[in-house]
N, C-alpha and C positions, 0 to 999 in steps of 0.2 A: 396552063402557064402559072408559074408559081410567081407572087405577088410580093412586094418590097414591101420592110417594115414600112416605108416613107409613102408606099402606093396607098396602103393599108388602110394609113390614119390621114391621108389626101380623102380616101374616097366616104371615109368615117363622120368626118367635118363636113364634106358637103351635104349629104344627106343630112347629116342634125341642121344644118343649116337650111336647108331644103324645108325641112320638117316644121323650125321654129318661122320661116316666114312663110307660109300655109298658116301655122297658130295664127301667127302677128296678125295676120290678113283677114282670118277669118273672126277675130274679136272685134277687129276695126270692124267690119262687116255687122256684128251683130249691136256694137253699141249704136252705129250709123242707122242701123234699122230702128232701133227701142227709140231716139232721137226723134225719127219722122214719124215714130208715132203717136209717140205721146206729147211733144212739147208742145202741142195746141189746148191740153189737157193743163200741161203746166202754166201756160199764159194765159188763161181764161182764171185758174186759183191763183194768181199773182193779182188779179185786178178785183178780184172779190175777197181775200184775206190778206193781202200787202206778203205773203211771202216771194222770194224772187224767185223765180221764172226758174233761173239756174241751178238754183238750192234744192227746189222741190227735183228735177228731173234728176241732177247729179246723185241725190242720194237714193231714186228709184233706180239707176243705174248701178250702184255700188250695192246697194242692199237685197236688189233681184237679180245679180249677175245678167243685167239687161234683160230682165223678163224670162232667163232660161233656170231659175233656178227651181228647185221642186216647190215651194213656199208659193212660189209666183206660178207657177204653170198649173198647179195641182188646186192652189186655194185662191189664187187672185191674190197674193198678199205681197206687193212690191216693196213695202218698208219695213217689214222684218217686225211688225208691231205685236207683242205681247197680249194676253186677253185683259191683263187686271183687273180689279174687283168691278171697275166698274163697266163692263161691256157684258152685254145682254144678248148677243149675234151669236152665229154657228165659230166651231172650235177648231181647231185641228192641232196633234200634240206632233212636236219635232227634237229630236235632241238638238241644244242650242249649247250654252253658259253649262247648263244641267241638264241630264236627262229626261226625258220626254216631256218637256216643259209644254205651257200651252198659248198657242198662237190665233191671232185671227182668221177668220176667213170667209171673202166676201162674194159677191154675184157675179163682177165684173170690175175689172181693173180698176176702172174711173170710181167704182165705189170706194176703192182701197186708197185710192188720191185725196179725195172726199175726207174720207177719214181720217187719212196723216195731216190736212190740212186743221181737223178740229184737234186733232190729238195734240198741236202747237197750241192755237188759239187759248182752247178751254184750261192750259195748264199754268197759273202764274208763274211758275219757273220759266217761261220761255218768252213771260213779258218784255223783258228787255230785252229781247232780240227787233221787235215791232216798234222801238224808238230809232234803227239806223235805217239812213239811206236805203230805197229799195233796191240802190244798185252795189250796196256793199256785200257783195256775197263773201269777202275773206270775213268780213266781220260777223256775218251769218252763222258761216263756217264755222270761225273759233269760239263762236257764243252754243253752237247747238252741242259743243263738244265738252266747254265749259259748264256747261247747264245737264248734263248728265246723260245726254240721249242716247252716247257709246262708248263703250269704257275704250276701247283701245285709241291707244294714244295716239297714232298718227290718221284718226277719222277726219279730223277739219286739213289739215294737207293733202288727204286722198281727196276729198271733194272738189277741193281747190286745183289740184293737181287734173280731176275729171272736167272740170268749168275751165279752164284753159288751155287744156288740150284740145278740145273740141268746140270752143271759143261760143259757149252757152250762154256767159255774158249779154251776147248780143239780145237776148231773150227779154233781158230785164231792163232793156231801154224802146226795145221795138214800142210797145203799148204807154209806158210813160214817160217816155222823152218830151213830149208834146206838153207835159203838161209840169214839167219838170220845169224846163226853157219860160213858159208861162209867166210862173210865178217868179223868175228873176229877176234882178235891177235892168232896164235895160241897156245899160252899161257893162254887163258882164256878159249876153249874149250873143250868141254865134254871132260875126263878122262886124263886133266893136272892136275899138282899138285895146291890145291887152300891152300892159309895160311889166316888165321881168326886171329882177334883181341878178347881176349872173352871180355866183358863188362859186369858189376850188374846193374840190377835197379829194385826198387819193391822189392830188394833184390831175385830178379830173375837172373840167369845166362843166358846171351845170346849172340848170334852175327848176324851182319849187311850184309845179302846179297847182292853179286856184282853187281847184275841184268844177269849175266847169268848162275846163279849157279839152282841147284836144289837142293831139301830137301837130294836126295840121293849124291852129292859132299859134302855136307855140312855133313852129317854124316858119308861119308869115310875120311874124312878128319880129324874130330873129331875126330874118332875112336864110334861112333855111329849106332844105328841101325835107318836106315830112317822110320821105322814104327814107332817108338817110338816118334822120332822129328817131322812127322805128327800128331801124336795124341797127344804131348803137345800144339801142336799149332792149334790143331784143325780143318784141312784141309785134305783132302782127295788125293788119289792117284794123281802125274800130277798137284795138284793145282802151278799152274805160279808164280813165286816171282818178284819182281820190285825191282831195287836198292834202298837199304837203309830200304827194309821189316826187321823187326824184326824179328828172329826167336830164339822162347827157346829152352833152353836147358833141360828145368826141367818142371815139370806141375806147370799151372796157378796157381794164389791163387782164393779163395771164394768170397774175397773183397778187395777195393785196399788197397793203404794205405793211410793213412791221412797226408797231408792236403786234400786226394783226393776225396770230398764228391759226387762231381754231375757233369758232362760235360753237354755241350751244345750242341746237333749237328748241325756239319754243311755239305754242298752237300755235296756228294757222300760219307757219311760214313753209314759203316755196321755195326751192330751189334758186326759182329767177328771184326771189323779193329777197332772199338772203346775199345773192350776186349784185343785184343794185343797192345794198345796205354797202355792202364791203370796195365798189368801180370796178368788180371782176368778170370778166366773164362765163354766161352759164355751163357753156362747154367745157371750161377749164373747170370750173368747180367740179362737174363730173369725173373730169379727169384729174385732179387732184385727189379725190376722194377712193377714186378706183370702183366709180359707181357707173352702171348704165340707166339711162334714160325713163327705164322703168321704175326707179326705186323713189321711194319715198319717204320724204324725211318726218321722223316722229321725234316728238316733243321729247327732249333729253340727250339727244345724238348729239355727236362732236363732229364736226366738219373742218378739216382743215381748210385754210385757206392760202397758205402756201407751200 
């Protein structure tokens, strides 16, 4: 039976399509694996060197292709870390930046953890990452990117983009929430009275979280329902707010408004934090842009916004 142009490239698209969610499926697969493995690893070095929980796995995730890449399978070496002058350990050489450059390599994964955790500490360039909040990973993010650790420019979006995808976050309040809440007034803890300022812009209704409020304070307080103010703002159960996060009160718009044509990005913004910057929605901004889901914005891109 001879086959129609239209049959041809019917049966063409499905198979690629077929093909690409088998990929999709089986990377969710392996980062969901590299996650139950290691993030016990990661929250034990969050409470012994204050780095978050989220930052250390996201970037053993991004920098080991989830533990499958040759660096990581061959040498235990999950963060991609260099020998420099001052490492005294076994070698192993990989083309990287330059050719056969030389890398570390360790006994066992957890040593490779061990490591990236002193490789921050011991280095004054990543001091001032150790003055923020343990639950600010955007500001982790754009300090570790700031401070030299990867040259390509859109590494604190990809982290960021990897920590709330897979909602990693949560990692860096499980063990010091408790002691976070602690030290509060107690007038700012969970289930005192909170008072809001409401504010428009975008001709959007909104208001200005305290930095220790959650979406559900902020909706008994209103008189709101906290699913509702998750889903205008598009964040999921538990997402962590930072003082001065914007939260709506109504759903986003399509597009923004004008004078508001195109931003610029810069470190560490997301997709969503560039959408709640502009009351637009993050779908629409994909769809403005002619971007899918996967893409990631790096520092200097133009994004339209209507």
């Amino acid at each position: 039976m001879r086959l129609s142009f239209r049959m041809v490239f019917l049966l063409a698209s499905l198979t690629f399509l077929c093909h690409f969610q088998v990929k999709s499926q089986w990377n969710v697969s392996a980062y969901e694996k590299y996650i139950k493995k290691y993030s016990d690893i990661a929250v034990k070095q969050q409470k012994e060197y204050r780095i978050p929980a989220s930052i250390t796995l996201a970037q053993g995730l991004l920098e080991s292709g989830a533990g499958l890449s040759q660096l990581a399978r061959e040498s235990n070496n999950h963060f991609g870390i260099k020998c420099h002058a001052d490492w005294r350990g076994d070698k192993v050489y990989h083309d990287d930046d330059a050719r056969g450059e030389c890398f570390r390599k360790y006994n066992d994964p957890e040593e490779s953890y061990d490591d990236h955790a002193h490789f921050l500490t011991d280095r004054p360039r990543y001091a001032p990452l150790f003055s923020l909040d343990i639950r600010d990973y955007q500001g982790w993010a754009r300090g570790l990117q700031q401070c030299g650790y990867a040259t390509d420019r859109a590494y604190a979006n990809r982290l960021i983009k990897i920590i709330e995808d897979y909602e990693l976050y949560r990692l860096d309040s499980q063990k010091e929430n408790k002691h976070f809440l602690n030290k509060q007034p107690k007038t700012e803890q969970i289930g005192s009275p909170y008072k809001y300022t409401i504010y428009i812009t975008h001709g959007l209704l909104y208001v200005y979280s305290n930095g220790h409020d959650s979406f559900d304070d902020i909706a008994n307080a209103l008189g709101f329902k906290a699913k509702n103010l998750r889903k205008y703002n598009e964040v999921p159960e538990d997402f962590p707010l930072k003082k001065d996060d914007i939260v709506y009160l109504e759903k986003k718009k399509k597009k923004a408004d004008k004078p508001d044509y195109d931003h610029v990005v810069q470190v560490g913004e997301s997709m969503h934090s560039i959408s709640q910057m502009y009351g637009i929605q993050t779908k629409s901004l994909y769809k403005l842009n002619k971007k899918d889901k996967e893409y990631i914005p790096a520092e200097g891109d133009v994004l339209k916004l209507r």
